[in-house]
C-alpha positions as CSV (number, residue, x, y, z in Angstrom):
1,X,94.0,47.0,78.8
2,X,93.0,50.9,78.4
3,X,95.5,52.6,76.4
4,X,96.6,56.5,77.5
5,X,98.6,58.8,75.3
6,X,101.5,57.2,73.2
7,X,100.3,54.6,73.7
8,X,101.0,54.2,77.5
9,X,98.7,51.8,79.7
10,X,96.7,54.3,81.8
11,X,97.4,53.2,84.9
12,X,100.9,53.8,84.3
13,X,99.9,57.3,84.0
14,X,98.2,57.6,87.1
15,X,100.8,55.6,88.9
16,X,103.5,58.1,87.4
17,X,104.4,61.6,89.8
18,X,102.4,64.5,88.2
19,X,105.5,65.7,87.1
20,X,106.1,62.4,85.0
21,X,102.9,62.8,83.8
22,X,103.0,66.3,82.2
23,X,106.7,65.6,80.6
24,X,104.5,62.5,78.7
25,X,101.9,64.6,77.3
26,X,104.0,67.4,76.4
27,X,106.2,64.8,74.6
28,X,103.5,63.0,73.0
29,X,101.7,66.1,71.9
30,X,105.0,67.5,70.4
31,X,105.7,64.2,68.5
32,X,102.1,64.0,67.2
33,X,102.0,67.9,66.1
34,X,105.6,67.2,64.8
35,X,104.1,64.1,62.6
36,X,100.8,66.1,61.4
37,X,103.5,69.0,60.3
38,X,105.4,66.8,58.3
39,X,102.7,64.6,56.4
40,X,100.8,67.8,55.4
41,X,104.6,69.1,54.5
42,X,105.3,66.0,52.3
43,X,101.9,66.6,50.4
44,X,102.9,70.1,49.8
45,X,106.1,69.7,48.7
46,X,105.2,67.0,46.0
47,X,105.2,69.6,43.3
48,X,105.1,68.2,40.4
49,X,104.0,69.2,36.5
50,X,101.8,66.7,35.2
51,X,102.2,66.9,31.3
52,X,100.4,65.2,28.1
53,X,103.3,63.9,25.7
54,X,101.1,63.2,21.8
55,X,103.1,61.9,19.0
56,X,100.6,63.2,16.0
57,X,101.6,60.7,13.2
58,X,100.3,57.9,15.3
59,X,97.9,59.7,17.6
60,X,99.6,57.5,20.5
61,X,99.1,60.1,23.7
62,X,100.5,59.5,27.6
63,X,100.3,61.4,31.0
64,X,103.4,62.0,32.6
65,X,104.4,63.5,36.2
66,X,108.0,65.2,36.3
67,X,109.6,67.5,39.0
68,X,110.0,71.3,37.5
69,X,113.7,70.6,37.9
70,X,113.6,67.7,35.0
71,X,115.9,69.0,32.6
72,X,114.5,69.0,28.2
73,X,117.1,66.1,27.7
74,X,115.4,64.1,30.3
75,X,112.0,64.5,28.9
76,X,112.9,63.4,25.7
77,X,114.7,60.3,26.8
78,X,111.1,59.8,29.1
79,X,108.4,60.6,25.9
80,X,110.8,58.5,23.6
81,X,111.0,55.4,25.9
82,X,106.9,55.7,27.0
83,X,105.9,56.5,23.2
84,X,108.2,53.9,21.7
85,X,110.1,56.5,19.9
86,X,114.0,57.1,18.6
87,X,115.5,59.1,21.1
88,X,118.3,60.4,19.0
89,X,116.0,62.0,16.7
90,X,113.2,63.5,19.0
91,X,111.8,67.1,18.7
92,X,109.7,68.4,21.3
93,X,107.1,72.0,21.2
94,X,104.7,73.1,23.2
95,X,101.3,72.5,22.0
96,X,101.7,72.1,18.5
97,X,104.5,72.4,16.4
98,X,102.7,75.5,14.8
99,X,103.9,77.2,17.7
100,X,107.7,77.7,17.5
101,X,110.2,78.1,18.2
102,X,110.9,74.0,19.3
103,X,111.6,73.4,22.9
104,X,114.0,70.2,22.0
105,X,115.2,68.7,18.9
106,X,118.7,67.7,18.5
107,X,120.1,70.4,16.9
108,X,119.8,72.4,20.2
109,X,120.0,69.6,22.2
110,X,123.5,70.9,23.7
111,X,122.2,74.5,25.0
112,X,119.3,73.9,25.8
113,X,119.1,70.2,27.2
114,X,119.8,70.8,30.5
115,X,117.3,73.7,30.9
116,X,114.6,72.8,33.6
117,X,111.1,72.4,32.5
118,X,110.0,75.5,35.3
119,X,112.7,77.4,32.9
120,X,111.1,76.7,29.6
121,X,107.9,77.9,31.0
122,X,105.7,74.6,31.1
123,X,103.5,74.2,33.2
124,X,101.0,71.8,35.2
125,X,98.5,70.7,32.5
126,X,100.8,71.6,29.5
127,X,100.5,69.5,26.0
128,X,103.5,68.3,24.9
129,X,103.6,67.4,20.9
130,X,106.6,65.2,20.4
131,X,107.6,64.3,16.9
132,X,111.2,62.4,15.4
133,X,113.1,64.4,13.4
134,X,113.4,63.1,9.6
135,X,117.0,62.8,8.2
């Protein structure tokens, strides 16, 4: 059997009044526009940060893929469960910890936990060095 749009047999097509016939295409070419609009809109809005958590002391490194909107208390509960870390005690900076001030350690664990990552000003690509604080 030859298949017409959606999917239709084509002879129901030419069976079907001419009127019929255009309110199928126009339906089928609004659905199928409709459909191409949305998967290229789903790709789109897949923003995410892709980010490089390294714990120095034991060189143990791991790619990660947050939304912007993941909050510093939720990236350090994420780097201490993949890096096999204590999550009460973890400090997080930016590329080294050379470069301060920290993004997360416990002390400021209360103000600035629930800041976003887009807040904090990492990026896509950014090296994360994540460390446990020493008692």
């Amino acid at each position: 059997m030859v298949k017409g749009l959606g999917g239709l047999p084509k002879r129901f097509l030419l069976l079907a009044p001419r009127q019929e016939q255009n309110k199928i295409r126009s339906f089928h070419d609004v659905h199928f526009d409709a459909s191409i609009l949305q998967a290229n809109t789903t790709v789109t809005m897949a923003d995410e940060i892709n980010l490089t958590l390294f714990h120095p002391p034991s060189s143990k490194t791991d790619a990660i893929s947050l939304p912007p909107s993941t909050t510093l208390t939720d990236l350090s509960s994420f780097a201490s469960a993949i890096l096999g870390l204590d999550d009460s005690s973890i400090v997080i900076s930016k590329d080294s910890f050379a470069s301060l001030p920290l993004l997360f350690s416990p002390m400021n664990a209360a103000t600035d936990g629930s800041k976003a990552l887009a807040q904090c000003g990492i990026v896509n690509g950014d090296l994360l060095s994540v460390m446990t604080k020493v008692r």
